[in-house]
Structures are given as structure tokens and as C-alpha cells.
N, C-alpha and C positions, 0 to 999 in steps of 0.2 A: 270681731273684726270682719270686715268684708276685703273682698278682692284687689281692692285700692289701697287700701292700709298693708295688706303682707306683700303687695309689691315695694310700697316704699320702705316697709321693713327689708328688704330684703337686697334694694340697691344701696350702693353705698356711696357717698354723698361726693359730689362735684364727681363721680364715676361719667365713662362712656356706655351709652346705651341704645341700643338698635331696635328697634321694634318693627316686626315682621309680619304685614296686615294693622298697621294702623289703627285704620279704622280713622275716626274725626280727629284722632291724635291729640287727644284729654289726658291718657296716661302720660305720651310725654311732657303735653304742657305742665302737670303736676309735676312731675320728676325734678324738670327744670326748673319751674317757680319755686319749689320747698324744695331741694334737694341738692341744685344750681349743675346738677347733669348735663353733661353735652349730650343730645339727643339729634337721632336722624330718623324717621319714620320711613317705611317701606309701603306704598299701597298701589292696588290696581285702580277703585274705583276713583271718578275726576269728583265726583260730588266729594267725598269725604276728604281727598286733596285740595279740592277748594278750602272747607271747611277748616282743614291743616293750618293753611296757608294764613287763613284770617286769624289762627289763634297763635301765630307767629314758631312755630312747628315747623322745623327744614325735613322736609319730604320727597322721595323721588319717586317715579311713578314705574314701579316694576312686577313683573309676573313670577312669583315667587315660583310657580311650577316649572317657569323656564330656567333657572337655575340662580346661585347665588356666586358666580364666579367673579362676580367685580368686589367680593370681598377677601381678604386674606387671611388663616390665619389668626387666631385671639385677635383680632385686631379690636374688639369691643370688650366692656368687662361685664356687661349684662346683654344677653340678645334674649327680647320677650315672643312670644306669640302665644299671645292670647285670645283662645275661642278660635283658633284659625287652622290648625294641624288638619281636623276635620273636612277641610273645605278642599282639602289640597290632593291632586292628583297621585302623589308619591309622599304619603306621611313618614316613611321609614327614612327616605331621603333625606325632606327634611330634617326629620330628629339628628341626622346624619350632620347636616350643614349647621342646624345653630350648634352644635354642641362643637364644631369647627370650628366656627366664626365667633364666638364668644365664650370668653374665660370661666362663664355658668351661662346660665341659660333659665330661662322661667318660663314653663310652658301650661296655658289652663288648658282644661279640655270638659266638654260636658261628657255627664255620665250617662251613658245611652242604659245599665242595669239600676238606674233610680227606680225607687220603689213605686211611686205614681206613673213610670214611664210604663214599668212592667203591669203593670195593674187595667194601664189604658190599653196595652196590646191585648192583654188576656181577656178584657171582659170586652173592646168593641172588637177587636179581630182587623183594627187595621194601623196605622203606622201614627204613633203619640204625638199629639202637639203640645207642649209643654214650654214654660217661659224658659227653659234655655233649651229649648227645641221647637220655636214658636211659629214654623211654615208647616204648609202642608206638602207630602213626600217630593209631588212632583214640580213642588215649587223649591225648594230648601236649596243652599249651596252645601250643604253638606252629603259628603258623598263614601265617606269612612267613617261609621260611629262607630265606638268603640264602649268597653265598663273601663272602670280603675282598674280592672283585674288585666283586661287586656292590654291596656296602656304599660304598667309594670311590668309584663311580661315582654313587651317589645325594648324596655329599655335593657333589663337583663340578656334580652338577645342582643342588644346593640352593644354589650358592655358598658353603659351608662349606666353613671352614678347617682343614685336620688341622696340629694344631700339634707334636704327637707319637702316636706307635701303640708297639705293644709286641706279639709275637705270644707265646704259648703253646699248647707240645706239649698232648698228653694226658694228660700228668702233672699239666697248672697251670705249667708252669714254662715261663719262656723255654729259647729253647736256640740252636745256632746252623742248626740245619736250617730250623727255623720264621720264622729272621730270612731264611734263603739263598731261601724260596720257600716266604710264608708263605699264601699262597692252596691251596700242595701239601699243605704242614707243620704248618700250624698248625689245631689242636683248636678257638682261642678268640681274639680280637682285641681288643684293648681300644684306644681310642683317645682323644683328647684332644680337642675340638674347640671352636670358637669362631665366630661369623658376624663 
């Protein structure tokens, strides 16, 4: 399964769903075309709002680091952010606010202790470009990387619940090296969570 499939595994059908970083808004158009989701997407950038917009995507354009106070409250039953925690000025925050704002929460994160990541640090000596790490340092919007290890530790700290994880190689796919030692193995982590 890749990243697409254990989301729509994972919402439940005609569900409300928030997605926090967009992005061109494909996940929610999926959600809602299979799924028949009421979807709202959250994003900063106008190109991928446009993009939203065309794919009939109700979107509003907000700075997720400046806070999430125009929600209330479970007021969603799935709030996603996917590939985005990293990017954000206050990750703790957020894990804070979706796990607020929505009844679970589904959050991916790449694995900055991937095995090719570590391998490209140790033998050039400078900062990995990798397909889910695919800028170079002083260009990337990511400004928090983290392993699986430390992402799970932040939830334990937050009292957050993982109700399920799912890991994926470099391909997007699960696999079983990435289940066996997925802090080693795994390219990407997606997880499930709930306060």
C-alpha cells in the first residue's frame, strides 16, 4: 500500500476532514470523490490554492504557524498533515492543535534516520538530498527534521496516543524491512493519532 491507500484506509466514509498544508489538494479531492468526505483544505501557497480551486477543493488560505484558533474543538473527525509538521515553525504546537481540532489526526513525516539519508551524511559530509528530502539545505522549507524515534518520543511527551503507524521505504510503499526497523528502513512514517 502506499500513502494514499492508508489514508483512505484510515478515514471513514462521508467523515469531516481538515487537511493542514494542502498542498494541490489531490488528497482531499480523493477523499471526497471515493469516500464522499466533506473536506476543507488549509494552505499558504496561491499556486497550489489555485490548483485547489480547479480541482473543486474548498480551501482557505492560512499560516498554519500563525495559529489555528478559527477552529474549535473536535470539530473535524480526521485532521491530516501530511509532509508538513517539518516545515513548521512550532511542530510541538501543532501536534498540540490537530490533536485539538480533530477527533484523530493523521500525521506523515519523513524520516530524517533513513538509511540512505545516513549513509549520504557519513560518506559526503554534507546535508542529504533524498526523494523525500529533495532540496538542497539552504533551499528546503524544512526546518525541524526529526527519525521515527524522535517523532514518538514527542508524542509520549505530549500524551499522545498512536493508535496506528504504517512505515514506508523510498519507493512510498510499505515493505517488510521498513516494518522490521522502521527508524533504519523507513524513507516516511505516517501515523494515526488521537489525545
Amino acid at each position: 500500500m502506499d500513502t494514499v491507500e492508508v489514508i483512505k484506509n484510515w478515514v471513514a466514509k462521508e467523515s469531516e476532514v481538515l487537511d493542514l498544508g494542502c498542498g494541490d489538494g489531490e488528497i482531499l479531492s480523493i477523499l471526497s470523490s471515493e469516500l464522499g468526505a466533506i473536506t476543507l483544505g488549509i494552505e499558504i501557497n496561491q499556486k497550489d490554492i489555485n490548483r485547489c480551486i480547479q480541482l473543486g477543493v474548498n480551501v482557505i488560505q492560512q499560516d498554519i504557524d500563525g495559529g489555528l484558533n478559527n477552529f474549535s474543538d473536535k470539530s473535524f473527525d480526521t485532521v491530516i498533515m501530511s509532509q508538513t509538521i517539518q516545515v513548521l515553525k512550532e511542530p510541538k504546537k501543532a501536534l498540540s492543535e490537530v490533536t485539538r481540532i480533530g477527533k484523530e489526526s493523521i500525521v506523515t513525516i519523513p524520516n530524517f534516520g533513513f538509511w540512505s539519508t545516513r549513509l549520504s551524511l557519513l560518506f559526503s559530509g554534507k546535508m542529504p538530498i533524498t526523494s523525500s528530502l529533495p532540496d538542497n539545505w539552504h533551499d528546503t522549507p524544512n526546518i525541524h527534521l526529526c527519525t521515527i524515534r524522535d517523532f514518538e518520543i514527542l508524542c509520549s511527551q505530549c500524551e499522545i496516543n498512536i493508535q496506528e503507524k504504517c512505515f514506508f521505504n523510498g519507493s512510498g510503499k510499505e515493505s517488510a524491512l521498513a516494518k522490521l526497523n522502521p527508524n533504519l528502513f523507513a524513507a516516511t512514517a505516517m501515523y494515526k493519532i488521537s489525545k
